[in-house]
C-alpha positions in Angstrom: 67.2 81.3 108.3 64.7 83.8 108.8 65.1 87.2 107.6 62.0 88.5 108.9 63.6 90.8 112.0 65.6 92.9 108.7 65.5 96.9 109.1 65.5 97.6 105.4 67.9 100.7 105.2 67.3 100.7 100.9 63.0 100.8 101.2 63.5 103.6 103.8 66.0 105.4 102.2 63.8 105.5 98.9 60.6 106.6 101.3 62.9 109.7 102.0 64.1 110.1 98.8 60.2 110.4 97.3 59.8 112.8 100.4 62.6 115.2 99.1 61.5 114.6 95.6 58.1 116.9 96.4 60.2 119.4 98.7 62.8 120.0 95.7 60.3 120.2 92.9 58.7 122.8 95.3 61.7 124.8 95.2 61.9 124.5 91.9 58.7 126.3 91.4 60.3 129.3 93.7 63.7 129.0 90.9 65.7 127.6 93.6 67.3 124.4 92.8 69.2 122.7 95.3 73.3 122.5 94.5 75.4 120.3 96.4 79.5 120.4 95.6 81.5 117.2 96.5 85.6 118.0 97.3 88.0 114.9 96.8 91.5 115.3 97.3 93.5 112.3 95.9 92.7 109.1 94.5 91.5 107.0 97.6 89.8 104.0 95.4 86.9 104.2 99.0 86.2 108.1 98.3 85.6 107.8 94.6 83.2 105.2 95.2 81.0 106.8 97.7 81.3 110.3 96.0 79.9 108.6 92.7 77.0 107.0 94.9 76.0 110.2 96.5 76.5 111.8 92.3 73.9 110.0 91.4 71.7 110.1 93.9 71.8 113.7 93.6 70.8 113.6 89.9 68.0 111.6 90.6 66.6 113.9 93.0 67.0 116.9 90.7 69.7 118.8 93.3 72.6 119.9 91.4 75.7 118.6 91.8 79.6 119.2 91.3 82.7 117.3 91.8 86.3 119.3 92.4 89.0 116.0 92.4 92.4 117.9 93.2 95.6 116.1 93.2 96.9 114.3 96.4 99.9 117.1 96.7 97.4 119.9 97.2 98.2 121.8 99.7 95.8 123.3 102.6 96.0 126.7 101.7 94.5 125.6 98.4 91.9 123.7 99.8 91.0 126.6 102.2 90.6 128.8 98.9 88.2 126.5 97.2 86.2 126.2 100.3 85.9 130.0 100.2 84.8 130.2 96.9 82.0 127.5 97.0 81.0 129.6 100.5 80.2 132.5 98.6 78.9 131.1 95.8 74.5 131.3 96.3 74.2 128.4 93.5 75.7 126.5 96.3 73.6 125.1 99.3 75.7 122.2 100.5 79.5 121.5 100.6 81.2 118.1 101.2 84.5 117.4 101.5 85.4 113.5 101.4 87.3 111.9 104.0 90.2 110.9 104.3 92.1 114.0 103.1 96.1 113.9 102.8 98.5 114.0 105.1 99.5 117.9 105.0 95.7 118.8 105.0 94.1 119.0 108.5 90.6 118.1 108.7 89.4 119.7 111.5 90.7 123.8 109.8 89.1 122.2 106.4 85.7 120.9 108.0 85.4 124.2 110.5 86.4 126.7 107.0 82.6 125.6 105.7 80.0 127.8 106.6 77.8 126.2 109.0 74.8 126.8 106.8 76.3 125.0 103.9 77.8 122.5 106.3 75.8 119.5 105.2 77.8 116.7 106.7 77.5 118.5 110.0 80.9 118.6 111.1 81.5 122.3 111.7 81.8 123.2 115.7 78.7 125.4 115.1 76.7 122.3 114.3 78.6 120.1 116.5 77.9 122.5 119.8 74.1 122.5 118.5 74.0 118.9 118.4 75.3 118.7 121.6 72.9 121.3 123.3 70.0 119.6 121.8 69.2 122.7 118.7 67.5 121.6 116.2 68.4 124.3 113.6 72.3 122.6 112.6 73.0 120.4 110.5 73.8 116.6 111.7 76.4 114.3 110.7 74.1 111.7 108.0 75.6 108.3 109.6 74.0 108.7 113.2 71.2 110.8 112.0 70.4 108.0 109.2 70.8 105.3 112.3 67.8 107.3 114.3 65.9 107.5 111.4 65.9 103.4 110.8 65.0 103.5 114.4 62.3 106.2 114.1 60.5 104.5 111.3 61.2 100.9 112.3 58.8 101.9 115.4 61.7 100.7 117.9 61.2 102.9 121.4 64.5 104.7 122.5 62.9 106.1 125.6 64.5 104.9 128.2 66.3 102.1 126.3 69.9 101.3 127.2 71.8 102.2 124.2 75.5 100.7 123.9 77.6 102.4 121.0 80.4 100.6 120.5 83.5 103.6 119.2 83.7 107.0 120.0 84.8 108.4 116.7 83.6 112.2 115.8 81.6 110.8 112.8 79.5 108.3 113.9 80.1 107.3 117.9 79.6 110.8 119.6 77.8 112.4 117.5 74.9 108.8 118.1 75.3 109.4 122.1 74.2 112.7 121.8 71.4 112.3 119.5 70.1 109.4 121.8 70.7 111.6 125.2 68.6 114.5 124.8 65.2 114.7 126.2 63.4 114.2 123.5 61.0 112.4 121.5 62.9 110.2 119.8 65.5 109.6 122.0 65.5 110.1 126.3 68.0 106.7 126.3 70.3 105.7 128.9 73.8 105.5 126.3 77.1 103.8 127.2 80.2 104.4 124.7 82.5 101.3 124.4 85.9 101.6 123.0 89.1 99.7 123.2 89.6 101.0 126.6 86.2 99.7 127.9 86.6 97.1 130.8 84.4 93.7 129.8 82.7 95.2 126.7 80.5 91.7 126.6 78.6 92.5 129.7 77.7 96.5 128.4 76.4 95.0 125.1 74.6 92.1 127.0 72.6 94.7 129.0 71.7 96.9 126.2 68.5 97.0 124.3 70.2 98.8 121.0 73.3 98.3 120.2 75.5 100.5 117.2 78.3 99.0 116.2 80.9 101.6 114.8 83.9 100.4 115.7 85.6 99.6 112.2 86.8 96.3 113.6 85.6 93.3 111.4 82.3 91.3 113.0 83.4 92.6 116.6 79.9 91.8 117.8 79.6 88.2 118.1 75.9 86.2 119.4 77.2 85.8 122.9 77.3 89.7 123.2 74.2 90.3 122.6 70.8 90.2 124.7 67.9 88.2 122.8 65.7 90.6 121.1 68.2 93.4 121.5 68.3 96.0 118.3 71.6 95.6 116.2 72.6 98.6 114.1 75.4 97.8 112.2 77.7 101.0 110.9 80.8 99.0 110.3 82.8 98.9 106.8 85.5 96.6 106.5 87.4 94.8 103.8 88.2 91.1 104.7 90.1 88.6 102.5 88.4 86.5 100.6 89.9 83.9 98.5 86.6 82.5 97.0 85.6 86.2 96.1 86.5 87.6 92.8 88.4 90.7 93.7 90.0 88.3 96.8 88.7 90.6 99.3 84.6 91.1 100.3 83.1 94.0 103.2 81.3 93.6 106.2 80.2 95.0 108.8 81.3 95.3 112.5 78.4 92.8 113.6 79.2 89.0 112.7 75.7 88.5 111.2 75.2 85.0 110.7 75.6 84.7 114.0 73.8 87.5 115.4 70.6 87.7 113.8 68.6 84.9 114.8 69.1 86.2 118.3 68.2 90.0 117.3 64.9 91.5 117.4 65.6 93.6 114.9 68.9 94.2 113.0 70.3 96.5 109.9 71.6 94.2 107.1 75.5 95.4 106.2 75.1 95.8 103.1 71.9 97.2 102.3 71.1 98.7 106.0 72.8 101.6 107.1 74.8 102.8 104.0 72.1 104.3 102.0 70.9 105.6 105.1 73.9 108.0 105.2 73.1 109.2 101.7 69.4 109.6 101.9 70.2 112.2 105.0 72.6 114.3 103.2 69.9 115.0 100.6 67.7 115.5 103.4 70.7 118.2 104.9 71.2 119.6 101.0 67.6 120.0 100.3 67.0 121.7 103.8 70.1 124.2 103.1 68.2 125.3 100.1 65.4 126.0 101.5 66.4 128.0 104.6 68.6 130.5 102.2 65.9 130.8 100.0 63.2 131.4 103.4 
């Protein structure tokens, strides 16, 4: 099999970590160093593991970083005081707090309680609204932003490409339509959304040039959905049984790649394509935060 159609998501995710390298060693020289605070709530076994990739990522870059774990009983009111704090603190440029939160804790008051300028997963209304009018100065959510960038610097042409994203989740599915809508220069595509309400999802993916898969359903996309030479971005994290695997359980992605990638023109590898994507874009959102409250 060849693998020579592969968007490598780790080699371009270190060409934009060496890029934010420079920009934060240029802060540096101003006395500004980048700080970006992590907010777990509970033990998810999921959270901890991407918190502690994006930990040391961080370090390697030179931004400062901090990780508050609270207890799975906290309550929202607590949460909401945090939050406050880390707003006004100035050593602070960026503020995540990891999904999924606990049942008594609503996500939406949390994520809209961070100040859209320290809002670096881009899930504030302010930053949503900008996203959706097309401004340029929010934040955007690092999943879909990290997919345009494998598209950007893969050299594949959205304009006037028919885009099918498959789920229409606030994290990754809207948030991709309406990066890939606006009239712009790296986007100006025709975008369909799929769900699990879509009528004959086979024949929207068959049409389509790109296709995103982000619908956290095990190797949805099979070959006989997609087009020949069709782009294949897989976002999809899932944990399948696996007897022959040592923990009895292995991830993949929403795209059943075996299968798909002979008949792909290009296609993300899962693991390896879109995941460090998402990491390499909130550095790019923390590093940026720094540098427009220092301007």
């Amino acid at each position: 099999m060849s693998l020579h159609n592969l968007i490598d998501g780790r080699a371009i995710a270190a060409q934009i970590q060496s890029e934010l390298s420079a920009r934060v060693s240029t802060l540096k020289t101003r006395g500004v160093q980048p700080g970006l605070v992590f907010v777990r709530v509970g033990e998810d076994a999921a959270s901890k593991v991407y918190v502690g990739r994006k930990e040391k990522t961080s370090a390697e870059l030179g931004i400062y970083s901090q990780t508050h774990v609270l207890p799975e009983a906290t309550s929202e009111a607590d949460l909401l005081k945090l939050i406050a704090g880390l707003n006004a603190d100035a050593r602070v440029h960026g503020i995540l707090v990891q999904a999924p939160l606990p049942r008594q804790i609503r996500q939406e008051v949390i994520y809209a309680s961070v100040l859209p300028q320290k809002d670096v997963d881009g899930f504030n209304p302010v930053n949503v609204g900008k996203l959706m009018l097309g401004d340029e100065t929010g934040f955007k959510p690092c999943t879909p932003a990290g997919v345009v960038e494998l598209l950007v610097r893969s050299n594949v042409n959205t304009h006037g490409a028919e885009v099918v994203i498959l789920g229409r989740g606030n994290i990754v599915g809207k948030p991709m339509a309406a990066m890939l809508c606006q009239k712009g220069r790296h986007a100006n595509a025709t975008v369909t959304i799929c769900h699990s309400a879509t009528r004959d999802i086979k024949s929207h993916c068959r049409r389509a040039d790109i296709i995103v898969a982000a619908m956290g359903v095990a190797e949805f996309l099979k070959a006989d959905m997609v087009k020949p030479g069709a782009v294949v971005m897989d976002v999809g994290v899932n944990r399948v049984a696996d007897p022959a695997a040592k923990t009895g359980s292995r991830l993949v992605g929403d795209v059943a790649f075996a299968e798909v990638q002979p008949i792909a023109g290009r296609i993300t590898p899962n693991p390896g394509g879109v995941g460090p994507m998402t990491i390499a874009l909130l550095m790019q959102n923390t590093v940026r935060a720094a540098e427009l409250a220092c301007a």
